[in-house]
N, C-alpha and C positions, 0 to 999 in steps of 0.2 A: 509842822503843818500850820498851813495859816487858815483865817476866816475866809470867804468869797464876801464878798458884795453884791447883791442883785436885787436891781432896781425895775420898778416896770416901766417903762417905756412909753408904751402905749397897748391899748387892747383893740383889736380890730374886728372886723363885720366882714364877710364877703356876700354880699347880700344877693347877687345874682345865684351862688351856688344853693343860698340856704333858701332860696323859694326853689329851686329845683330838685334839692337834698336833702332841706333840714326839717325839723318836726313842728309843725305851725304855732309860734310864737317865740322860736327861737333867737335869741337878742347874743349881744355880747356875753364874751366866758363872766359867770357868776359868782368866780374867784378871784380877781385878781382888778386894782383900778390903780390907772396913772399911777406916778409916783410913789406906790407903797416900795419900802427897801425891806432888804432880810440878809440875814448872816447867816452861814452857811459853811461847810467843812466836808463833813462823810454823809452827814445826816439831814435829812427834808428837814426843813424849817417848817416849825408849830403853824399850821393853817395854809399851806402851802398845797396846791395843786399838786395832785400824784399821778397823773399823766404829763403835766409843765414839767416837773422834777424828772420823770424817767428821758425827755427828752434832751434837759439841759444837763443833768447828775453828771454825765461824764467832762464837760468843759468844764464845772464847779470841780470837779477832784482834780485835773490837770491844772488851774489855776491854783488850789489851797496847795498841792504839791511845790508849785515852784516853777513851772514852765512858763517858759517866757516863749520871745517874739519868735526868736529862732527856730525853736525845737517845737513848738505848737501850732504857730502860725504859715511859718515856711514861706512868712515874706509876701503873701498873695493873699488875705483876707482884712483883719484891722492893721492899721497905721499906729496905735497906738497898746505898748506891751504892758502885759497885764490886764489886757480886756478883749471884751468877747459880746457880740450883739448876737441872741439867740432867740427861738423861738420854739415856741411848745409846737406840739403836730395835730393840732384841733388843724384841718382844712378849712371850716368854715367859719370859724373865729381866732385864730393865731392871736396871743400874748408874745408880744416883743421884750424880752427881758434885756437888760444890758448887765455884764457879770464884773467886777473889778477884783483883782488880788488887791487884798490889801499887808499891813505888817500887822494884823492882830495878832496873835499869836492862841492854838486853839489850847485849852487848859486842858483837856481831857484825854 
């Protein structure tokens, strides 16, 4: 099994929804900003969103496993094998992660 890679992308607002839905003063997710990366295997990475993670955990295990473009993508989602653009299931603020296999190898 190998490492994932996941990077944050970007953090976003849906600001229509969240004056109609959200709890007054609600701003972008509180966890997660541009750029932060994290390594990742079976297990949530230290400081990591545990709602982000139950959304993304299963493309993070099918990438540390080994699946490629073929058998995970079926040709109709990324162009590029070994990666995976995902996002947590916040409605009113979605964290865009981007996921990469890498060749880490996990020690554990």
């Amino acid at each position: 099994m190998q490492k994932v890679k996941i990077t944050v992308l970007k953090t976003t607002f849906q600001e229509d929804l969240a004056k109609e839905y959200g709890v007054e003063g609600l701003s972008t997710c509180p966890f997660h900003k541009a750029g932060q990366t994290y390594l990742a295997d079976y297990a949530k990475p230290e400081s990591f969103c545990d709602e982000a993670w139950k959304a993304i955990y299963q493309y993070v295990f099918a990438l540390a496993h080994g699946a490629d473009k073929t058998t995970f993508y079926f040709n109709d989602w990324i162009k590029t094998p070994g990666v995976a653009i995902c996002s947590c299931n916040d409605g009113l603020r979605p964290v865009i992660f981007k996921l990469e296999a890498t060749d880490i190898e996990n020690k554990n």
